[in-house]
TIDREN-806113 format. One record per residue (C-alpha): residue in three letters; x, y, z. Coordinates in nm, 3 decimals. Example, Ala and Ser with C-alpha at 12.3 -4.5 7.8 and 13.67 -1.06 7.14 Angstrom:
BEGIN
<ALA, <1.230, -0.450, 0.780>>
<SER, <1.367, -0.106, 0.714>>
***
This chain:
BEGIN
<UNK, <0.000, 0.000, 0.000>>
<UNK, <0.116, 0.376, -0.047>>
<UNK, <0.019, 0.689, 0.020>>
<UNK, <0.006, 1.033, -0.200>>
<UNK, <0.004, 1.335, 0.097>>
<UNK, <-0.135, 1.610, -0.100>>
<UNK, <-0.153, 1.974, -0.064>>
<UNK, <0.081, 2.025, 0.191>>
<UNK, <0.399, 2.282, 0.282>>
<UNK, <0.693, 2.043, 0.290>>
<UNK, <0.951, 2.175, 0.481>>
<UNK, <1.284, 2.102, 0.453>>
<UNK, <1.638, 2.252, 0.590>>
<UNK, <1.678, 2.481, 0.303>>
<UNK, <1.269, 2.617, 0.355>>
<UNK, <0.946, 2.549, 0.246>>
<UNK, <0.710, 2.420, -0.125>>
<UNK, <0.435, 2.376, -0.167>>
<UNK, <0.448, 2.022, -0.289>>
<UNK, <0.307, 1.651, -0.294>>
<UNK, <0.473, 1.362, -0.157>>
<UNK, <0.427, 1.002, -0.272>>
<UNK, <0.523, 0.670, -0.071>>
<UNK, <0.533, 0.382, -0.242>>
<UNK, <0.743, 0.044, -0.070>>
<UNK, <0.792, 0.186, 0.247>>
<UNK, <1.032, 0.489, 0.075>>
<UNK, <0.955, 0.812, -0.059>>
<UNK, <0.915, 0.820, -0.442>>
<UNK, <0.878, 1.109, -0.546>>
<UNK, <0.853, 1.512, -0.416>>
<UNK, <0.653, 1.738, -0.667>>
<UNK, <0.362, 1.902, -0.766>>
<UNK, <0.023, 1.783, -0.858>>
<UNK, <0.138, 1.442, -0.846>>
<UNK, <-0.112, 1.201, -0.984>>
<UNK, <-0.290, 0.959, -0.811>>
<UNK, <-0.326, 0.583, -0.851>>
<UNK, <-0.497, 0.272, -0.729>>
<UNK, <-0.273, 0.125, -0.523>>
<UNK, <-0.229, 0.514, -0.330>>
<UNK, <-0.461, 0.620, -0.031>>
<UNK, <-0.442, 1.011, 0.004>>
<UNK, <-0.392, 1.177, 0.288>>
<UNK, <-0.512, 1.539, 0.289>>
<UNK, <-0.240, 1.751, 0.426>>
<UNK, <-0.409, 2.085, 0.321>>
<UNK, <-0.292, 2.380, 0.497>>
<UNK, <-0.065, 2.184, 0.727>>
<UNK, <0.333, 2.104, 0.703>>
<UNK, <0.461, 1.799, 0.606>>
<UNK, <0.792, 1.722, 0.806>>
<UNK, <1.070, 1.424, 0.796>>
<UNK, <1.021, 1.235, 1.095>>
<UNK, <1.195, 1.362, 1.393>>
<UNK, <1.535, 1.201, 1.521>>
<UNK, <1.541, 1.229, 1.893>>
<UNK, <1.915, 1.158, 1.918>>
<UNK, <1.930, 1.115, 2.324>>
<UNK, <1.728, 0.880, 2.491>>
<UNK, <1.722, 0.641, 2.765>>
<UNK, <1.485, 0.392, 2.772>>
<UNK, <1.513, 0.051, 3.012>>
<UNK, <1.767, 0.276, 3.180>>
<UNK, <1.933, 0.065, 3.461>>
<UNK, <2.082, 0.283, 3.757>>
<UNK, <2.104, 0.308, 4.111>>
<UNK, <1.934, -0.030, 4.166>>
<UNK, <1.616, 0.067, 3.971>>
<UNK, <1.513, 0.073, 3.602>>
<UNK, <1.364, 0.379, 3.403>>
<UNK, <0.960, 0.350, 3.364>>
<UNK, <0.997, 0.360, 3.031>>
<UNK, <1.116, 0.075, 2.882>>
<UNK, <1.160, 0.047, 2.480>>
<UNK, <0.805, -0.043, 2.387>>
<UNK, <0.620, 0.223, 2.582>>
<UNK, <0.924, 0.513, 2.571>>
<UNK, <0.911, 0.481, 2.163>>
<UNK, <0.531, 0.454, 2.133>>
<UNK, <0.560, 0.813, 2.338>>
<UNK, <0.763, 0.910, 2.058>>
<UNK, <0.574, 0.819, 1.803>>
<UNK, <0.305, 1.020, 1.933>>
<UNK, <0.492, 1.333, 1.942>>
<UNK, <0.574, 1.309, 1.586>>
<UNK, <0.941, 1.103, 1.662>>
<UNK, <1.025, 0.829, 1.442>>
<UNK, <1.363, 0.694, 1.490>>
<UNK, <1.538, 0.718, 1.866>>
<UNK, <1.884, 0.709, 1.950>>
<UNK, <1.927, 0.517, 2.279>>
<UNK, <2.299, 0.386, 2.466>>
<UNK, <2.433, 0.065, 2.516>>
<UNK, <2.676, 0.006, 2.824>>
<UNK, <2.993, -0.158, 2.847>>
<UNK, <2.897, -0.497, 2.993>>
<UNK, <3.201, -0.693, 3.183>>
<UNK, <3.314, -1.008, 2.967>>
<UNK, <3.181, -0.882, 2.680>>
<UNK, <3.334, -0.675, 2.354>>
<UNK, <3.147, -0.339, 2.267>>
<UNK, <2.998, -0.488, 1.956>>
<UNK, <2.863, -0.772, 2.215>>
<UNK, <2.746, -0.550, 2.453>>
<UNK, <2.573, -0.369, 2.148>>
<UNK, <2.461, -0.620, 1.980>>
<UNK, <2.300, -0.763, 2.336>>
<UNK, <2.073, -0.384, 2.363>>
<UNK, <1.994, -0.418, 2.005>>
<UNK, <1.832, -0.775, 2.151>>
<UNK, <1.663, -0.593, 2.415>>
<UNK, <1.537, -0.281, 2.219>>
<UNK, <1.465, -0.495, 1.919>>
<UNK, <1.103, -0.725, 1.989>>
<UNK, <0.948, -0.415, 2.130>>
<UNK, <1.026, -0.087, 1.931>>
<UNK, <0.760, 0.087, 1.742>>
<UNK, <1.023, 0.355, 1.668>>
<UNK, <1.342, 0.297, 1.412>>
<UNK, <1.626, 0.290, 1.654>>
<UNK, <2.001, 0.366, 1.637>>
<UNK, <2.272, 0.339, 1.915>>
<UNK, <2.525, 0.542, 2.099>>
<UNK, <2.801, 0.330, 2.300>>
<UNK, <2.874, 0.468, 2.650>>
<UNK, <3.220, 0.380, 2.740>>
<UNK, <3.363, 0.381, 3.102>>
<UNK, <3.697, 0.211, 3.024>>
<UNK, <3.905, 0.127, 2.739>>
<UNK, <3.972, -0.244, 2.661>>
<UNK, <4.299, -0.389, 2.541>>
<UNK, <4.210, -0.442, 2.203>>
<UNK, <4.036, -0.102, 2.146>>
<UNK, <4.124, -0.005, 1.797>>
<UNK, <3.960, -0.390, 1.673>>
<UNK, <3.662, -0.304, 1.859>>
<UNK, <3.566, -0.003, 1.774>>
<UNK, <3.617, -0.127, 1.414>>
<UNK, <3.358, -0.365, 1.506>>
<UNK, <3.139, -0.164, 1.645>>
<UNK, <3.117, 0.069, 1.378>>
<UNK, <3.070, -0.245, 1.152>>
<UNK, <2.777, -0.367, 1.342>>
<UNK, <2.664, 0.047, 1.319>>
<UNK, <2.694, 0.200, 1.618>>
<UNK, <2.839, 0.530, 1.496>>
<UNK, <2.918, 0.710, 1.799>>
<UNK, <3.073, 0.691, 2.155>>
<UNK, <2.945, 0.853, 2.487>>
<UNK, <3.248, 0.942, 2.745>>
<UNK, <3.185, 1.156, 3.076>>
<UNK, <3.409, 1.388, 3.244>>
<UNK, <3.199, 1.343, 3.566>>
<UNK, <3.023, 1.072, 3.754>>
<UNK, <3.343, 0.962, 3.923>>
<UNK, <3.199, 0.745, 4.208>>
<UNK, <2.934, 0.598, 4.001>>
<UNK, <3.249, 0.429, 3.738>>
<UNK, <3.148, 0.687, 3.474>>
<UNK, <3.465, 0.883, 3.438>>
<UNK, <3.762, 0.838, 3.243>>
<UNK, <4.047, 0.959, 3.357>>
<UNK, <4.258, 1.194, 3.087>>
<UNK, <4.474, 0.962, 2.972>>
<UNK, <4.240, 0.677, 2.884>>
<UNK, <4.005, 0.977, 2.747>>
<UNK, <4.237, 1.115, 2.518>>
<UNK, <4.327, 0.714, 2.426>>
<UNK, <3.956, 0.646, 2.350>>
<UNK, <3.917, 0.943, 2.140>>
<UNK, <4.169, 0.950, 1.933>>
<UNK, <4.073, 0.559, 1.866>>
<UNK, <3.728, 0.633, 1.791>>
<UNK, <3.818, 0.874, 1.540>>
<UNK, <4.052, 0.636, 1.369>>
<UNK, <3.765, 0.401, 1.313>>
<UNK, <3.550, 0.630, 1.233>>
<UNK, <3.287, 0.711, 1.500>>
<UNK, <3.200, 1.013, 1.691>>
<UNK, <3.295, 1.111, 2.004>>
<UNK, <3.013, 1.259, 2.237>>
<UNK, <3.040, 1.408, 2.554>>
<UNK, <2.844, 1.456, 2.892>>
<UNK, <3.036, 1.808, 3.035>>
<UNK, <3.087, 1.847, 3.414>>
<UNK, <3.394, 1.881, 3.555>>
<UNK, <3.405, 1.624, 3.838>>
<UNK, <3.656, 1.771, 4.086>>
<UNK, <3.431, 2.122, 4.096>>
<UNK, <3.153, 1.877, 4.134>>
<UNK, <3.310, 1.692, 4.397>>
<UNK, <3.484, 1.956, 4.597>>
<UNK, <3.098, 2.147, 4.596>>
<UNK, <2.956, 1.842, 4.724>>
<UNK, <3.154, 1.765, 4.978>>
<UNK, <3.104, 2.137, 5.113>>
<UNK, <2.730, 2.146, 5.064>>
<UNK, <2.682, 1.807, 5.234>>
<UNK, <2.929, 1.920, 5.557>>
<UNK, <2.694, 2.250, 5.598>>
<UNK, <2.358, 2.042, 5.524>>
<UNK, <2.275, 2.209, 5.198>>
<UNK, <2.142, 1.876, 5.059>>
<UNK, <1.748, 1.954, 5.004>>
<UNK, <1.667, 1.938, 4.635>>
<UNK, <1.669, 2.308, 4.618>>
<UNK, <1.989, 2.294, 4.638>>
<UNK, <2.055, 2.107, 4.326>>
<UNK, <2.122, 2.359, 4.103>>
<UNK, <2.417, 2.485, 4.351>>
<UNK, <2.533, 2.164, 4.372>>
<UNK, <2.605, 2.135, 3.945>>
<UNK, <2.684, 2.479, 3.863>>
<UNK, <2.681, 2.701, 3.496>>
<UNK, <3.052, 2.711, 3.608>>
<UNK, <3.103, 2.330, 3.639>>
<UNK, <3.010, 2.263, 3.263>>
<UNK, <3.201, 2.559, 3.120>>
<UNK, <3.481, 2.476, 3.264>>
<UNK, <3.464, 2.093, 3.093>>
<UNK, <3.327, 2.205, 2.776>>
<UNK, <3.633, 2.421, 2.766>>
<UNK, <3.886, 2.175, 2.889>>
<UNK, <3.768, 1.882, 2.683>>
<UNK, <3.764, 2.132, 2.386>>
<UNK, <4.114, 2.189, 2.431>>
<UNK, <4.248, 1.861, 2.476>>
<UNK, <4.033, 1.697, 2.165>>
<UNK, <4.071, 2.010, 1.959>>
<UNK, <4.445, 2.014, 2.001>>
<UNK, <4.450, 1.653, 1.892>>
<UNK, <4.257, 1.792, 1.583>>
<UNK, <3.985, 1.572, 1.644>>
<UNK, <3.569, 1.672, 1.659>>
<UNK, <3.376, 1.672, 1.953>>
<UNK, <2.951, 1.679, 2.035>>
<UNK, <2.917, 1.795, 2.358>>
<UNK, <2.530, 1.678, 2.490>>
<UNK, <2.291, 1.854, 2.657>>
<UNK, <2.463, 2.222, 2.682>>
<UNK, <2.252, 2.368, 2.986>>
<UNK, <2.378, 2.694, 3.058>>
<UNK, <2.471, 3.078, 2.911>>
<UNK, <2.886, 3.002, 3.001>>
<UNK, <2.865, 2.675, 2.839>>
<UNK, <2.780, 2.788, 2.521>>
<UNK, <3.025, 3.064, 2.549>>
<UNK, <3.298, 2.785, 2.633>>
<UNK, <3.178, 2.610, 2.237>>
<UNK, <3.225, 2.952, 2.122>>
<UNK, <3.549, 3.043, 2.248>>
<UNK, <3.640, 2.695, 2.160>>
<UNK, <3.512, 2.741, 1.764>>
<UNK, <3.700, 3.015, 1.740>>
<UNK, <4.014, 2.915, 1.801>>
<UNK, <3.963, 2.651, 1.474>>
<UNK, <3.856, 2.327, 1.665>>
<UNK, <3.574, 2.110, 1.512>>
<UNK, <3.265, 2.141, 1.781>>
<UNK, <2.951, 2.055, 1.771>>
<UNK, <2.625, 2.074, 2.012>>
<UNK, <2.361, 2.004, 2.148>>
<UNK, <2.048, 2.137, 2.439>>
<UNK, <1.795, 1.999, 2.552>>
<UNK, <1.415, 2.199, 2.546>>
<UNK, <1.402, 2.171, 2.937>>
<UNK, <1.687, 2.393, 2.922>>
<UNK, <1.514, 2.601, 2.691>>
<UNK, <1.194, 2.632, 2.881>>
<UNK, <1.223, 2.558, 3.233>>
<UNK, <1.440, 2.758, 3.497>>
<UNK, <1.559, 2.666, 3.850>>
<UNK, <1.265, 2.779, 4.033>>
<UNK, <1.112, 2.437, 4.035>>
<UNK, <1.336, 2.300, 4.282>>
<UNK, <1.190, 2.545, 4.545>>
<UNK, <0.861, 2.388, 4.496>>
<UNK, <0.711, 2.011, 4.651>>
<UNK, <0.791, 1.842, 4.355>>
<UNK, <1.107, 1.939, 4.336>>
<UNK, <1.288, 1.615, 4.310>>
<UNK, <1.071, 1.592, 3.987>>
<UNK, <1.279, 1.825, 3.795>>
<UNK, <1.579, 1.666, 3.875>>
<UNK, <1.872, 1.626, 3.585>>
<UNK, <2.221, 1.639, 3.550>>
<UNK, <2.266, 1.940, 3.423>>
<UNK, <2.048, 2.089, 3.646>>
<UNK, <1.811, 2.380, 3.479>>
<UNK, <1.966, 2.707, 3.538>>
<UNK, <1.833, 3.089, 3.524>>
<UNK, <1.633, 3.293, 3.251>>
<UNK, <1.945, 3.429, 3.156>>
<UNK, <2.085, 3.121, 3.025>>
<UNK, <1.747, 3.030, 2.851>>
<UNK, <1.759, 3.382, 2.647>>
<UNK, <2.154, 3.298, 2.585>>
<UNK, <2.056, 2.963, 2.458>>
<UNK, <1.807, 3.059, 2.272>>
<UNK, <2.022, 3.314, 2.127>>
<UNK, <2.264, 3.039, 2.044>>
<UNK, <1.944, 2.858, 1.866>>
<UNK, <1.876, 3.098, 1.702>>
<UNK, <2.199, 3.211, 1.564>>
<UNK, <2.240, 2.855, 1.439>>
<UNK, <2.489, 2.785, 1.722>>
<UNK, <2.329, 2.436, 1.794>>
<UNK, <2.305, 2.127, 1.571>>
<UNK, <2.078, 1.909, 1.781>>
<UNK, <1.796, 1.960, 2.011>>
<UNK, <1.741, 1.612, 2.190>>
<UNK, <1.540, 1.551, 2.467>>
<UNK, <1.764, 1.326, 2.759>>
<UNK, <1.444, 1.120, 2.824>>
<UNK, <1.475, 0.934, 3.130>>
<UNK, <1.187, 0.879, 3.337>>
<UNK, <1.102, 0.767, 3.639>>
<UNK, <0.775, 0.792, 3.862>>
<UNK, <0.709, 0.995, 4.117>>
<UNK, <0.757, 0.723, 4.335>>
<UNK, <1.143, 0.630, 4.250>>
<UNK, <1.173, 0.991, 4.237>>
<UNK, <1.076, 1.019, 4.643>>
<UNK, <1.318, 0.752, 4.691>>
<UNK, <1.603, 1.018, 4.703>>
<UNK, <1.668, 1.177, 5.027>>
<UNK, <1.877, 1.462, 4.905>>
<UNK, <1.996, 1.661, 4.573>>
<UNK, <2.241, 1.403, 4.539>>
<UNK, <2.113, 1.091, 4.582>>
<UNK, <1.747, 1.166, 4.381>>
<UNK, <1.713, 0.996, 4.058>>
<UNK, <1.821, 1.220, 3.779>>
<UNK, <1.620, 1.253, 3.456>>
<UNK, <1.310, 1.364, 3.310>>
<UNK, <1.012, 1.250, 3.048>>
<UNK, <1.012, 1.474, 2.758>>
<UNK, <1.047, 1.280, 2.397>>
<UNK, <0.644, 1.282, 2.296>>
<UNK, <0.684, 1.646, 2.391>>
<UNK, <1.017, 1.762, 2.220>>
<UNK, <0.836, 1.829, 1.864>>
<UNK, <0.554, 2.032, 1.992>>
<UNK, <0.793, 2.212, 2.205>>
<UNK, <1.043, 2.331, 2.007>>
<UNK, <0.786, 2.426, 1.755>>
<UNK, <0.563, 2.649, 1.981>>
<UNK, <0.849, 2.784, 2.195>>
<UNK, <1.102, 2.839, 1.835>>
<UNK, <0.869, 2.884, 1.575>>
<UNK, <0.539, 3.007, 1.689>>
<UNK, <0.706, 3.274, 1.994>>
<UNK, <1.036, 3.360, 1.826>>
<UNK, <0.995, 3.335, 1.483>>
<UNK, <1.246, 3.084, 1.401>>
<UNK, <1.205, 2.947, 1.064>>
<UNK, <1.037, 2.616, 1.016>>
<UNK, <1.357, 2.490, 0.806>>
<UNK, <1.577, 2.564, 1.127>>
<UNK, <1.346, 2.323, 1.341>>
<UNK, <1.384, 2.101, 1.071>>
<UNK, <1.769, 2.118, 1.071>>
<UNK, <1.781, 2.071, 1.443>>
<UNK, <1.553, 1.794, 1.479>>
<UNK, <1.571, 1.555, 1.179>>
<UNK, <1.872, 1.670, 0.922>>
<UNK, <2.175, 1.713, 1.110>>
<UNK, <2.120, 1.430, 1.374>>
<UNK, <2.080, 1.238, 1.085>>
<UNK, <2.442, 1.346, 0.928>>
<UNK, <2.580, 1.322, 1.267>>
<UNK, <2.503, 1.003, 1.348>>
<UNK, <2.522, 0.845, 1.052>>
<UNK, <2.178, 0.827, 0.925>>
<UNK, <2.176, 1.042, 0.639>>
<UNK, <2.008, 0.984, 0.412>>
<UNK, <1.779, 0.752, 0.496>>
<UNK, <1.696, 0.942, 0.734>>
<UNK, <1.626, 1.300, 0.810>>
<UNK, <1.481, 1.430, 0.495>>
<UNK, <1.176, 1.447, 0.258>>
<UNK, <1.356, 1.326, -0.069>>
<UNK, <1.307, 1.022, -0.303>>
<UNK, <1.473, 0.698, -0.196>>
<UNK, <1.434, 0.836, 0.239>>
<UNK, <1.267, 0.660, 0.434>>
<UNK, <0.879, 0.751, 0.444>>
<UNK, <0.877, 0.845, 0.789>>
<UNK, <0.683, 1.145, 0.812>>
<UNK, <0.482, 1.428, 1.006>>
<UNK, <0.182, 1.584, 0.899>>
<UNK, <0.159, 1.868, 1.150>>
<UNK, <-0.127, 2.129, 1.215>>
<UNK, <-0.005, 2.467, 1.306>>
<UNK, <-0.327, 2.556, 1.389>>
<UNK, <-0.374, 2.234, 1.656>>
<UNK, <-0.349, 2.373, 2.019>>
<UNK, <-0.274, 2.148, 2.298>>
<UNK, <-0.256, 2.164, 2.656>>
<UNK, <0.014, 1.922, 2.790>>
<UNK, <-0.077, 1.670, 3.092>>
<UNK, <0.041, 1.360, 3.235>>
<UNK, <-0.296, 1.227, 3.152>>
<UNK, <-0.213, 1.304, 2.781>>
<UNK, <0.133, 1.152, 2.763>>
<UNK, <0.211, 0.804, 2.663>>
<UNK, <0.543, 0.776, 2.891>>
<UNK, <0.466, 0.551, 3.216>>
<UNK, <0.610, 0.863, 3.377>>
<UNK, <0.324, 0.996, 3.646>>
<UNK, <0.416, 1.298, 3.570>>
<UNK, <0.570, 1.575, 3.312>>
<UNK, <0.743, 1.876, 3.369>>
<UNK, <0.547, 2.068, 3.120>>
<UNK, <0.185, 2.039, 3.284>>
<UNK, <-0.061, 2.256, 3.190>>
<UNK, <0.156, 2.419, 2.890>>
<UNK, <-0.045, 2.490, 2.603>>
<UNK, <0.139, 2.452, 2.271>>
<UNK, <0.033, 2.555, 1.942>>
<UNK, <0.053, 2.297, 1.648>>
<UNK, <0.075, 1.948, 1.730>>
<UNK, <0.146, 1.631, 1.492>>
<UNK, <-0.200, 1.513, 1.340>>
<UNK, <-0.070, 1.230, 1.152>>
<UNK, <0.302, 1.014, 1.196>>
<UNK, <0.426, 0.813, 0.921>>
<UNK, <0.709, 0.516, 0.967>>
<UNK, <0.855, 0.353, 0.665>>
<UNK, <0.512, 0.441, 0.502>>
<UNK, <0.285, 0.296, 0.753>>
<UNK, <0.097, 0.535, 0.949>>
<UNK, <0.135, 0.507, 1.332>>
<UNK, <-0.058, 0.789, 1.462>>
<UNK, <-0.367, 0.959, 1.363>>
<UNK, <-0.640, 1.197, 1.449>>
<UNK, <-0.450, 1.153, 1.855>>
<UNK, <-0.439, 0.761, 1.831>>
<UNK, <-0.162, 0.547, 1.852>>
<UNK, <-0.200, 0.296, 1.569>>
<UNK, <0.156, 0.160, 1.567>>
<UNK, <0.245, -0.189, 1.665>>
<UNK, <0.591, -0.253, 1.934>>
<UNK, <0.805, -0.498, 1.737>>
<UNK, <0.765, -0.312, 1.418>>
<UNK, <1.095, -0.071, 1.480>>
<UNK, <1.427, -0.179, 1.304>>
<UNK, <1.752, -0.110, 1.389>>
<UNK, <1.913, 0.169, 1.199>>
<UNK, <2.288, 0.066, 1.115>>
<UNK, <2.517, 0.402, 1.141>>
<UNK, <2.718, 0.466, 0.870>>
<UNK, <2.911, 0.663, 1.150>>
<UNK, <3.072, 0.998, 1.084>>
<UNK, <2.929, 1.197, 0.802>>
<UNK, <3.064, 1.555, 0.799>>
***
């Protein structure tokens, strides 16, 4: 079966026609106008609305195992969220599991993810250590297409760190074979040294937490990781960029010539500190913490000055429940809900309040994650031969956001009661449509993994 999507504004990175889109074979045949019908074709009117490629939500964690829990969302009911926020392909982690090589250890989450997905899926690698044959596996890895590795410059108690040496080591060894090099930026010995002080005066409510992970804590490893790796002469994505300082540090770092790219997050881009003076406090929880109003107008400046290649969302959920678990700022669950949401977001708070242009959304959320992480093009654009995953959205659809609403077994979100305006009416995956009219009518199982070609720029 195929589709003809008629009368809509397709959007794309460059900007907007007026134009038709076919679907025949799961794939996008053909991008014109007035293209003809045919018996074998349903149409789908998409008459004053825009017609998007399926957004990539390039940071997830779903099934996330961690302090001796596991997220709510697990693969089957984190990517049927997505699929109802107009997200078609997610890109989750795998960890570094003892015994086994990286591609093992991937291959074993591609198991996992694989029977319940109704999203396309894709694969960072989070790596905590470097194994003795690390040049042969990240060859592998990139051969089984996992296109990109996660290090942190944090998280030393909890085995996340690597150490400089074995950082540098890693890096330069994942650019040899090819994959990108992505970065969680918090510089552990501020982090630790602040703890240690907070928890000897008894600052450990969660309104402290945004003390506790300061702007000046991520500028300060954004700028030393940017030196090290830039040096070296190799790239570097730094995730979720929180703050106004941290930006500055990827500026200060582009111009001195080194290859950087990021990405935020729209929690940063929406919600400020305040929250963690409130009862549910330890709801907002996240590592970054959310910061100021000054650092949402500096990174929205940064959006909008085309300073960001990826907005992702960081989902990691938990309920309210696991959430209460945590006695202090530093023992609470970090991690939020937020991929069914990222679309409508970005859209309403970009596009609809500060006149970004459609295209730019577009860039952010489906084009350059797919170039980054090896996706492109299959992924990431209306053209013939892409994928047909595809969103019909309604500018003129206004929604008020509520747990109720959400798909995410998540009790809660942080955006309750925000009304956005325009909202996905129809999803398309591989030419099948999964959500219409507000129904989910995608089936878990149907997802693939998405091999990454790894590096493309």
């Amino acid at each position: 079966m195929g589709y003809l999507i008629k009368g809509g504004i397709v959007i794309t990175e460059k900007g907007e026609i007026l134009a038709d889109v076919a679907i025949d074979n799961q794939r996008i045949s053909a991008v014109g106008s007035d293209l003809p019908s045919s018996p074998g074709r349903i149409t789908l009117d998409a008459t004053g609305k825009y017609v998007l490629p399926g957004v990539i939500d390039a940071h997830t964690h779903f099934a996330l195992r961690s302090r001796g829990t596991i997220a709510a969302d697990d693969f089957e009911s984190g990517t049927k969220a997505a699929i109802c926020g107009g997200v078609t392909t997610v890109i989750d982690f795998a960890d570094q599991i003892p015994g086994l090589s990286l591609a093992q250890a991937a291959q074993a989450r591609i198991d996992e993810g694989k029977p319940h997905v109704a999203t396309d899926f894709a694969l960072h690698m989070t790596m905590t250590k470097a194994p003795d044959n690390l040049d042969r596996e990240l060859e592998d890895l990139l051969k089984l297409g996992v296109g990109a590795v996660k290090l942190f410059t944090t998280y030393r108690a909890a085995g996340y760190l690597l150490e400089k040496d074995v950082f540098i080591r890693v890096s330069k060894a994942a650019h040899r074979a090819g994959l990108l090099v992505t970065v969680h930026a918090e510089d552990n010995d501020f982090v630790e040294s602040l703890e240690a002080q907070m928890k000897a005066a008894g600052k450990t409510a969660p309104s402290y937490h945004a003390a506790s992970r300061p702007r000046e804590a991520e500028a300060l490893a954004i700028k030393n990781t940017a030196s090290i790796l830039g040096e070296a002469g190799l790239p570097v994505y730094f995730v979720h960029v929180s703050s106004g300082p941290g930006l500055e540090a990827v500026r200060e770092a582009r111009g001195k010539g080194y290859s950087i790219y990021a990405e935020t997050a729209p929690h940063y881009l929406i919600l400020t500190s305040r929250v963690y003076t409130g009862d549910n406090a330890r709801e907002f929880i996240m590592t970054p913490p959310l910061r100021e109003s000054c650092d949402i107008d500096a990174l929205w400046d940064g959006v909008l000055s085309r300073e960001f290649h990826v907005i992702a969302t960081d989902h990691c959920s938990f309920t309210r429940k696991q959430k209460a678990q945590g006695t202090s700022c530093f023992d609470t669950l970090p991690g939020i809900p937020g991929v069914e949401t990222l679309l409508p977001l970005v859209h309403h708070e970009g596009v609809a309040r500060r006149g970004m242009p459609f295209s730019e959304l577009v860039r952010m959320l489906s084009c350059d994650p797919a170039r980054l992480f090896g996706l492109y093009p299959r992924k990431g654009v209306i053209t013939p031969g892409a994928d047909a995953d595809i969103v019909i959205f309604d500018p003129n659809l206004r929604k008020t956001i509520t747990a109720c609403s959400q798909h995410s077994k998540a009790d809660y979100t942080p955006y309750e009661g925000m009304t956005v305006s325009g909202y996905p009416s129809t999803v398309l995956l591989r030419g099948k449509v999964v959500y219409d009219n507000e129904k989910f009518l995608g089936v878990a199982g149907s997802g693939e993994f998405i091999a990454s070609k790894g590096r493309l720029y």
